[in-house]
C-alpha positions as CSV (number, residue, x, y, z in Angstrom):
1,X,-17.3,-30.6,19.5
2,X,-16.0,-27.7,22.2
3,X,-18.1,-24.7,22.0
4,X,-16.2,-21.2,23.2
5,X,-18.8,-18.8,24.0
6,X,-16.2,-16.1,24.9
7,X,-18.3,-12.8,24.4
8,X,-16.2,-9.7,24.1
9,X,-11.8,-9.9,24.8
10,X,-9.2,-8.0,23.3
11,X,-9.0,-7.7,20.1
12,X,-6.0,-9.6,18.9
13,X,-7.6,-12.9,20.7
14,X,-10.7,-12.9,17.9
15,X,-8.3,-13.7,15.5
16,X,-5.7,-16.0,17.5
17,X,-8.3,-17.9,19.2
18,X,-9.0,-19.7,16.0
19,X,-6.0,-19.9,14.0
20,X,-4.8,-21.6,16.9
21,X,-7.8,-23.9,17.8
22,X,-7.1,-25.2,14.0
23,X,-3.7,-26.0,14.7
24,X,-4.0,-28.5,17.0
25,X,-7.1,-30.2,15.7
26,X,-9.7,-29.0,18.3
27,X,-13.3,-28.9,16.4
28,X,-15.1,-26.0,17.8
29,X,-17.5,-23.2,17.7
30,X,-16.1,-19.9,18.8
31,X,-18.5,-17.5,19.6
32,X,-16.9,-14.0,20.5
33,X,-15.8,-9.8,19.6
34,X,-13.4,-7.2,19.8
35,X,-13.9,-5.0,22.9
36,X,-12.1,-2.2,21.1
37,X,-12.1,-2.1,17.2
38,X,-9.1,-3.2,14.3
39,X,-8.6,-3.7,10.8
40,X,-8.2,-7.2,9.5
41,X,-6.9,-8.2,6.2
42,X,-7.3,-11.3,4.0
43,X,-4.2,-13.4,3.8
44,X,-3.4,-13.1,0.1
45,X,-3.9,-9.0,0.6
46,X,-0.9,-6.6,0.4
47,X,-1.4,-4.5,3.7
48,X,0.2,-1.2,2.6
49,X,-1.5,-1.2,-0.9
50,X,-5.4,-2.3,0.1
51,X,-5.5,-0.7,4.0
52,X,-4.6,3.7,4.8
53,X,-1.4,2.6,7.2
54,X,-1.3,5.7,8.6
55,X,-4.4,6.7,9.0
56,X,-5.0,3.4,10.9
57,X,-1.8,4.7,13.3
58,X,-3.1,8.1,13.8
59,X,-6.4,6.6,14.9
60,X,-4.8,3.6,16.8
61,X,-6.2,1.1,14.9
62,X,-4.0,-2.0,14.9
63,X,-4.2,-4.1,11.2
64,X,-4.2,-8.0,11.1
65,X,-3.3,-10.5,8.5
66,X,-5.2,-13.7,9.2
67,X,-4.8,-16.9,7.8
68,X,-8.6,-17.0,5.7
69,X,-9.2,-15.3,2.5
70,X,-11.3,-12.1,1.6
71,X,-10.7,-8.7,1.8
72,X,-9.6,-6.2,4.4
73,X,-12.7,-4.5,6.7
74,X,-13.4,-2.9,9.5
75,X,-14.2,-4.5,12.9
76,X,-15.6,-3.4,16.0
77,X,-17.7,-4.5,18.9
78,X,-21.1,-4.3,17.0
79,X,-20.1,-7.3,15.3
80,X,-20.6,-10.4,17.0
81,X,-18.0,-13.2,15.2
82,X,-19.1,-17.2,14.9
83,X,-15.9,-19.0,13.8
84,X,-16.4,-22.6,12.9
85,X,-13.3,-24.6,13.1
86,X,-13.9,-28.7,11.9
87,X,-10.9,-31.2,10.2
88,X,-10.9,-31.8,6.3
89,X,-11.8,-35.3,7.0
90,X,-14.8,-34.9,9.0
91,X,-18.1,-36.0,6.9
92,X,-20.3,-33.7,7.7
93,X,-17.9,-31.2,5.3
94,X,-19.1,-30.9,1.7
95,X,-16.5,-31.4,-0.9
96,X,-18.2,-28.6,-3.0
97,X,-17.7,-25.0,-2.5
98,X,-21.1,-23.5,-2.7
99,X,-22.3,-27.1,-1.1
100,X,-20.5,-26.2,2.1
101,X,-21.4,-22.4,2.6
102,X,-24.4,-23.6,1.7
103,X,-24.9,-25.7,4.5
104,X,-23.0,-23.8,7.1
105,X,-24.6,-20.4,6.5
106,X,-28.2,-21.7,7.4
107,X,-27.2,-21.6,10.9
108,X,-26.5,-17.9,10.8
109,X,-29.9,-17.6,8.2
110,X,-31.9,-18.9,10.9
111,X,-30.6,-16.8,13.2
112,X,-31.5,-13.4,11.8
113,X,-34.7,-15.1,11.1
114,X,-35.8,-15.9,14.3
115,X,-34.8,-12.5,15.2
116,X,-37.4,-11.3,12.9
117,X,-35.0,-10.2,9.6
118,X,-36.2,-12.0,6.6
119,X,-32.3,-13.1,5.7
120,X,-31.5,-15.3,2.4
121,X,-28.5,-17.1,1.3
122,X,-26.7,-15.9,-1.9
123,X,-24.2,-18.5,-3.4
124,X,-21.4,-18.6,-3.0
125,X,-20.8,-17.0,1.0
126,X,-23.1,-14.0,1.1
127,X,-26.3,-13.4,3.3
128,X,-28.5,-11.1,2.5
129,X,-31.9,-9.3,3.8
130,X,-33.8,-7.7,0.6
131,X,-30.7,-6.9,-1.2
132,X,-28.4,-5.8,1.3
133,X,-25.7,-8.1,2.5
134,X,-26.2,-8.5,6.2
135,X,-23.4,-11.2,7.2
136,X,-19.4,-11.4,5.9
137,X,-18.7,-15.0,5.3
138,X,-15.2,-16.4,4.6
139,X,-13.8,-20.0,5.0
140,X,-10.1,-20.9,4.3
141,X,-7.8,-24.1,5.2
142,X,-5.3,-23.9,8.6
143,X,-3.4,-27.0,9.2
144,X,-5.7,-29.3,9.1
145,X,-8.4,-28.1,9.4
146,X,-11.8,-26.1,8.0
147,X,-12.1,-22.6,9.3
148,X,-15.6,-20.7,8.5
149,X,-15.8,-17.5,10.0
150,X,-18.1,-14.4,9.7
151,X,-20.5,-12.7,11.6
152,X,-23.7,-11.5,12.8
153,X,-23.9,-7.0,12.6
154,X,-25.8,-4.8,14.8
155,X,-24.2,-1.9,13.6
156,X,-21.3,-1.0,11.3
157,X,-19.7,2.1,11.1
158,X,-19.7,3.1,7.1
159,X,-17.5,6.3,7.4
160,X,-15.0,4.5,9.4
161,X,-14.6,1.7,6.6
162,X,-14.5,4.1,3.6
163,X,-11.3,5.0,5.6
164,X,-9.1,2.4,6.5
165,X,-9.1,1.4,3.2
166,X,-6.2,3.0,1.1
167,X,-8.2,4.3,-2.7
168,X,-7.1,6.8,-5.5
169,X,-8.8,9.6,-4.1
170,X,-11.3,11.2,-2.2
171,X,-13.9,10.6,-4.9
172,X,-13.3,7.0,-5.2
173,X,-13.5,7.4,-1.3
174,X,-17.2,8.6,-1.6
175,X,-18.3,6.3,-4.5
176,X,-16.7,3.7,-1.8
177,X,-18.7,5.2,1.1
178,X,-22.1,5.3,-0.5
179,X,-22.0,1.8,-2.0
180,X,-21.0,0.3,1.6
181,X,-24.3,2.2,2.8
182,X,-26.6,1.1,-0.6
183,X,-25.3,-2.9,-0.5
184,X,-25.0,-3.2,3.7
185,X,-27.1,-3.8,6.3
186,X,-27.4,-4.3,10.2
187,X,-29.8,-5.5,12.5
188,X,-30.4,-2.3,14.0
189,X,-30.9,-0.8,10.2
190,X,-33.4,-3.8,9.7
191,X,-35.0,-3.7,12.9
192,X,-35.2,-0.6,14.1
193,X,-33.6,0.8,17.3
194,X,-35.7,-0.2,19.8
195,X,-36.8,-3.5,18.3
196,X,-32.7,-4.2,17.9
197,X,-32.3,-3.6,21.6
198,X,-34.4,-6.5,22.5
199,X,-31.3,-8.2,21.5
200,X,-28.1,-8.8,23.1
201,X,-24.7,-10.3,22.0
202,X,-25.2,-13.3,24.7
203,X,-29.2,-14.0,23.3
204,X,-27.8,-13.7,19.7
205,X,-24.9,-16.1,20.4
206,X,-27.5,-18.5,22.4
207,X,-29.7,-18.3,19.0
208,X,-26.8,-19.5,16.8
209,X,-25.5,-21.9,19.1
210,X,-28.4,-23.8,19.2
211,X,-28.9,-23.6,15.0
212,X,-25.3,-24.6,14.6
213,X,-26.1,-27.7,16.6
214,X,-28.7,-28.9,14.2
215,X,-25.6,-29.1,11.6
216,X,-22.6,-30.7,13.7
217,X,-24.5,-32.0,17.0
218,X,-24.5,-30.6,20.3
219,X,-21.3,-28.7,22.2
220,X,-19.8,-29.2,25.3
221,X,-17.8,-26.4,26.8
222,X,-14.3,-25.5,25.8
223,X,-11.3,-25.5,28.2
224,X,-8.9,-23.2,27.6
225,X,-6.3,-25.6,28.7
226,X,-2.2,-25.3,28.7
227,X,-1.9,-26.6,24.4
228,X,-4.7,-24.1,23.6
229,X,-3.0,-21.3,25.9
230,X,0.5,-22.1,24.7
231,X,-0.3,-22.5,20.9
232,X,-2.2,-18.8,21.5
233,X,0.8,-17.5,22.4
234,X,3.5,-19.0,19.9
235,X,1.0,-17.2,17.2
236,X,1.3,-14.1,19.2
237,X,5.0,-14.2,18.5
238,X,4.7,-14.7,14.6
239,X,1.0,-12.7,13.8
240,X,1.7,-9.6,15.6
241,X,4.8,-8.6,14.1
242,X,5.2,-6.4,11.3
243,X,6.9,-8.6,9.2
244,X,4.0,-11.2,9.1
245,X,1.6,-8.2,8.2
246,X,3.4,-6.5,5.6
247,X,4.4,-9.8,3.9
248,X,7.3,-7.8,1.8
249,X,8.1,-8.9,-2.0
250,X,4.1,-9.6,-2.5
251,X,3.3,-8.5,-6.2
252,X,2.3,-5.0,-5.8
253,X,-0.1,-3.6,-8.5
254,X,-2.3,-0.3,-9.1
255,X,-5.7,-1.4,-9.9
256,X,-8.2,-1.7,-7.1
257,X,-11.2,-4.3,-6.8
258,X,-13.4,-3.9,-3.6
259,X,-15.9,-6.8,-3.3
260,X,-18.9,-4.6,-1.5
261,X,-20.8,-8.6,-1.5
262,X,-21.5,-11.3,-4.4
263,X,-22.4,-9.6,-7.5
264,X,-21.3,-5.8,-6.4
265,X,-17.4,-4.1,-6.3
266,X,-16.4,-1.0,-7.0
267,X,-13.1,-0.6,-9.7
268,X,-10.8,1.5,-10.1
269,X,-8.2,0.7,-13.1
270,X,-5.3,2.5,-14.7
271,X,-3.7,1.4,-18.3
272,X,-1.3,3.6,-20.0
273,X,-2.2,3.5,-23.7
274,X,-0.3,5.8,-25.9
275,X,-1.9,8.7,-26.5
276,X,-2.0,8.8,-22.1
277,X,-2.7,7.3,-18.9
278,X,-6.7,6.0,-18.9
279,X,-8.5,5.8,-15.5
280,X,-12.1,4.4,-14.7
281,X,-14.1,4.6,-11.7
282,X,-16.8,2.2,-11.6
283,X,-19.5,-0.1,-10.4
284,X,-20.3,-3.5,-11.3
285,X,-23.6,-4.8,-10.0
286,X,-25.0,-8.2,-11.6
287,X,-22.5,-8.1,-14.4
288,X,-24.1,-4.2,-14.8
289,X,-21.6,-1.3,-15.0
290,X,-23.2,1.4,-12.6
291,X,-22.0,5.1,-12.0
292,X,-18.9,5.5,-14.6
293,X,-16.4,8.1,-14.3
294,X,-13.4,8.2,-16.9
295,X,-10.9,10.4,-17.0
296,X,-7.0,10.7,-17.8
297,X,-5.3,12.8,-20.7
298,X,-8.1,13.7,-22.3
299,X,-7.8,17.1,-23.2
300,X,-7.4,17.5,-26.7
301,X,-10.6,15.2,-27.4
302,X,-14.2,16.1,-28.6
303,X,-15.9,17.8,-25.7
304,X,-18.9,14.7,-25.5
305,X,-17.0,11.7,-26.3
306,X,-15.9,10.5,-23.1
307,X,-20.0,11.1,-21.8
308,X,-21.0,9.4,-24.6
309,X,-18.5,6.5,-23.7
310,X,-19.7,6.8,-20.0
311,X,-23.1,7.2,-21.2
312,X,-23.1,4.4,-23.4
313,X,-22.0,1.6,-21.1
314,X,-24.1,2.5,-18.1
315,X,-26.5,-0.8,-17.5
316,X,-24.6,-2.8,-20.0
317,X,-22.2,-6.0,-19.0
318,X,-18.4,-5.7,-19.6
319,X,-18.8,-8.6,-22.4
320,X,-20.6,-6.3,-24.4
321,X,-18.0,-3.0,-23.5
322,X,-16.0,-3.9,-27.3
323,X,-19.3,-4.4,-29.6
324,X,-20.9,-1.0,-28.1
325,X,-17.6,0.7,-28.2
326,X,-17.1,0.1,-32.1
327,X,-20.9,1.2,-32.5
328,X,-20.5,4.4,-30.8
329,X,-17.4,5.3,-32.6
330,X,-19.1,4.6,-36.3
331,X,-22.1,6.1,-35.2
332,X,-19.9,9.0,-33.8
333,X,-17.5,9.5,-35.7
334,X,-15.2,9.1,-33.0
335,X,-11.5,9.7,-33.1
336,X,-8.9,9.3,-29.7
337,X,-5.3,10.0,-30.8
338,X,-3.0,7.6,-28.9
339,X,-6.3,5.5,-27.5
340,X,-7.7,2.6,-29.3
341,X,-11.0,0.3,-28.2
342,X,-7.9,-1.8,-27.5
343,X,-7.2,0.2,-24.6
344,X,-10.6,0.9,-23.2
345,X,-11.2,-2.4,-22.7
346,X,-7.8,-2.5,-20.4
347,X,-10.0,-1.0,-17.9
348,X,-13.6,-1.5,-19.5
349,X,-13.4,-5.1,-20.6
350,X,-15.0,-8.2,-18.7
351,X,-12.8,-9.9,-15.5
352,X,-12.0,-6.5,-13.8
């Protein structure tokens, strides 16, 4: 296997580099980051509904598609990038899912533990330090090959990420802002500033190739040779444009699911029942709703019931949102015009 221990290049090349290395075959480790920061988005993502267009233009922050799955996020030079390109046929690849992050995260588990930060895995493609995520993992097919990417975080820039992202409203925006802070970490939030500095991207990238080694066997340098160069470039020409990020006629919808890391998102859903338009604003953690906020055409209702709704379903799990529903309203006596349980569970129910 080639290893490409690149270290910090324009942006677009941390994405090309290994969209194209997958194309023709090349098994590699790429080891590298943005010298000026972007938004990336995952390839089954509508770009103008999940990412803030123009506030990524006014800010001149150029927005990605890539070819692995997940969600859109923020990316800058405090994020140092592994990407991990191997064919489908190769047998050190798992067959299973969760077998195959499994395996490939340890590398980047022993890493942050050699580093002093005390990092688990958490099926399926999270890492986490206490209970903070501390890595973004993703893995997706490209020709023929596996690509698992992610990265290691010195720092990450919370505001900025609450704002690329396109949400209802400034509340949601906040909600969005203090999760990311609550459910993500750094090394410099783990470690401490000074103790952080001790570490560079090149020491951190020397630390993870030697633990991805251990998995696939050791590297021998990468050539950036005339096929890698000139399949670089055809992708230029088709990833760059705007046709290839906007990705018109996608199925548009109005409900919004941001996965913070396995087992927390934020949700915000709309349903039109017939007394008026319902909205919820929520948490999930562990199957848990968190911090509820309902609210719609409510205005002709008892002044508690939608607190006692809110109330009622904070720490429970959306299976149980119908059984405590009907309890509240006998207990109640509960009456919504125009709104049945029907239509709470539109928004409230399990698979948000």
């Amino acid at each position: 296997m080639q290893l490409y221990n690149i270290g910090k290049v324009p942006w677009e090349e941390t994405q090309l580099i290994y969209h194209a290395l997958a194309r023709i075959n090349r098994e590699s480790l790429c080891l590298v980051s943005p010298s000026t920061p972007y938004v990336c988005i995952g390839f089954h993502q509508q770009a103008d509904t999940e990412v803030d267009l123009d506030y990524c233009k006014r800010n001149n922050l150029p927005v990605f598609r890539r070819e692995v799955g997940g969600g859109a996020v923020y990316l800058d030079g405090d994020q140092y990038f592994f990407q991990l390109i191997l064919r489908k046929d190769n047998p050190i690849v798992p067959k299973n899912k969760v077998a195959f992050y499994k395996k490939f995260i340890q590398p980047v588990l022993e890493t942050y533990k050699r580093i002093g930060i005390p990092a688990e895995y958490k099926a399926v493609n999270d890492v986490i330090s206490g209970s903070r995520k501390i890595s973004g993992t993703g893995a997706g097919e490209i020709g023929d090959s596996i690509v698992f990417v992610g990265n290691l975080i010195m720092d990450f820039n919370y505001r900025m990420m609450s704002k690329i992202l396109k949400v209802p409203d400034e509340k949601f925006r906040d909600k969005l802002h203090k999760t990311l802070e609550d459910n993500l970490s750094t090394i410099i939030r783990e470690l401490g500033g000074e103790r952080a500095s001790e570490w560079s991207e090149s020491s951190l990238n020397d630390i993870m190739v030697e633990e991805f080694q251990k998995i696939t066997g050791p590297f021998e340098p990468g050539n950036r040779d005339e096929l890698l160069n000139e399949k670089v470039d055809e992708l230029k020409e088709k990833m760059m444009t705007e046709e290839w990020l906007l990705q018109i006629g996608k199925k548009r919808i109005s409900d919004k699911v941001i996965k913070i890391k396995s087992g927390t998102k934020i949700i915000h859903k709309l349903h039109k029942a017939t007394g008026g338009l319902i909205r919820a604003d929520y948490e999930l953690d562990e199957d848990r709703f968190k911090g509820i906020s309902l609210s719609g055409d409510f205005f002709c209702y008892p002044e508690d019931t939608i607190k006692w709704i809110e109330d009622m379903l904070v720490g429970q799990s959306p299976a149980k949102t119908e059984e405590r529903l009907r309890a509240l309203y006998e207990e109640k006596g509960i009456e919504t015009p125009g709104v049945e349980i029907e239509d709470w569970l539109k928004v409230l129910g399990p698979n948000p």
